[in-house]
C-alpha positions, 0 to 999 in steps of 0.5 A: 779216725776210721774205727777200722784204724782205731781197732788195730791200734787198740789191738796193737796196744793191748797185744804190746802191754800183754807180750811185755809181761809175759816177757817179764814173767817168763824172765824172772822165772828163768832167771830165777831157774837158771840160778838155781837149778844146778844146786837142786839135788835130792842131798840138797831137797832132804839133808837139814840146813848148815849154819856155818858149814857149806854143804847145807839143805833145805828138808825141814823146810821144804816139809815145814811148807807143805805141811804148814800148807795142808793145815791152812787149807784144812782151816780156810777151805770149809770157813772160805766154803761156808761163807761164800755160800751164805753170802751168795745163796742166803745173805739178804740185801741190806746193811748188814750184807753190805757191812760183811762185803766192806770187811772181807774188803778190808781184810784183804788189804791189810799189809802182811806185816801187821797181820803178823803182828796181830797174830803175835799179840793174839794167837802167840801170845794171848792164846799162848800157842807159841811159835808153831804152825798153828799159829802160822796156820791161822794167820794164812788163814786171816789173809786167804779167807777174804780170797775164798770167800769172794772166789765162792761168791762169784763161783755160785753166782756164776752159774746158769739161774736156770739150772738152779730154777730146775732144782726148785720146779723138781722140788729139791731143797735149797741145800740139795740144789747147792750140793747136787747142782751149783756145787759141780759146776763151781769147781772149777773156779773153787779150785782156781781160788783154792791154788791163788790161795796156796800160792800166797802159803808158799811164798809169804814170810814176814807173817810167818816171822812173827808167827811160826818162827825162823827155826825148826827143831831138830825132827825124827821122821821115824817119830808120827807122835802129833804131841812129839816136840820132834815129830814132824806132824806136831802142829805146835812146834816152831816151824821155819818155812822155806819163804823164810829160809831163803830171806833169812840165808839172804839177810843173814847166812854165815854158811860160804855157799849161803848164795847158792842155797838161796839160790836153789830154794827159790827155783825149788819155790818155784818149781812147787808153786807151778807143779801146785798149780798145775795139778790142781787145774787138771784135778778141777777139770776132772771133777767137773767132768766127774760131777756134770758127765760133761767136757771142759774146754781147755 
């Protein structure tokens, strides 16, 4: 075969197998949007759900989400952070390294279910922080670390060895190199790991059963006491969140319009993992513009 030949075939191939998933993704989306974009209403987004009345929404939940966001964010992006600038810039080749690597591997292998398990015995009830975000918290915590760690790893391994030999020949410490010089230019790639790790908040549930609960009680916004049992912003209350709200409605809802309500949460799932996604892939673009004086190739 002429290698002329060989290449349009190849290109043929890889142009078929990337087209059919594209296809297959934007259907699963608009099918997903076409459900449940005409159930979406501001009534829906912030009234509380109903267990047998129609009529219900989906507001603590939607907030339960976005809040339960912020506070594992809070805890893997400093620990994510961390590690994988030790592995990149201070760790030693070795067993001991070599052992680190095969852990974070591991960790991010194990089914969802059995770390929602292991923080049920641990967090919820050895700990003792009950059902409540925190425990949600740290659970997501367990499963984007390994994602963190590996996105900062390469990120810093990923830039130019000649810009970090610059540092050193100007005399600047190590730590000033990585603040002023490698930090910059892996943003971009932070934050890319940042939104993979957001995403799977949004959308995991079956950790989150076991762990932040399938209720939410009933919440006073006027109330911002953190120790409040109704206050929104208390970290320790049980939180349903909206993944779970959506498998509980399909497994389980009483209320006539269950299908539509399911309906209307999945597309606003949705719709908030792609308004996530692409925010944080401009404010990536922005700050490396920010931090190098330099343009990103879109």
């Amino acid at each position: 075969m002429k290698p002329r030949t060989a290449d349009k075939i190849a290109t043929g191939v890889i142009v078929t197998f990337s087209s059919i998933i594209v296809a297959v993704l934007l259907g699963l989306l608009g099918f997903i949007l076409f459900r449940g974009l005409s159930h979406i209403s501001w009534s829906f987004l912030t009234s509380v759900p109903q267990t047998i009345r129609a009529g219900g929404g989906i507001g603590p939940q939607l907030f339960n989400s976005l809040f339960l966001l912020v506070l594992t964010l809070i805890i893997t992006i400093p620990l994510g952070l961390g590690a994988g600038i030790y592995m990149a810039e201070y760790a030693k080749p070795g067993k001991i390294t070599s052992s680190i690597r095969l852990v974070v591997e591991v960790l991010s292998s194990f089914p969802s279910i059995v770390v929602g398990l292991f923080g049920l015995l641990l967090i919820v009830n050895t700990f003792g922080f009950g059902f409540s975000l925190f425990s949600g918290a740290l659970v997501l915590t367990i499963f984007n670390l390994p994602l963190m760690v590996r996105v900062t790893e390469q990120a810093f391994r990923g830039v130019p060895k000649e810009q970090k030999e610059a540092g050193l020949a100007l005399g600047l410490s190590k730590w000033k190199i990585i603040v002023s010089i490698l930090l910059p230019v892996a943003i971009p790639n932070l934050v890319t790991g940042t939104v993979l790790a957001a995403g799977r908040v949004f959308g995991e549930a079956a950790a989150l059963l076991f762990t932040a609960g399938m209720s939410t009680p009933r919440l006073d916004f006027t109330n911002w006491n953190p120790l409040s049992p109704t206050s929104p912003i208390n970290p320790f209350r049980p939180a349903e969140t909206l993944a779970v709200h959506i498998w509980k409605i399909n497994s389980e809802g009483l209320a006539p319009d269950a299908m539509a309500i399911a309906a209307g949460a999945s597309a606003v799932l949705v719709i908030l993992v792609l308004i996530f996604n692409l925010t944080a892939r401009w404010l990536g673009r922005v700050l490396y513009q920010a931090f190098t004086a330099s343009k990103v190739i879109k």
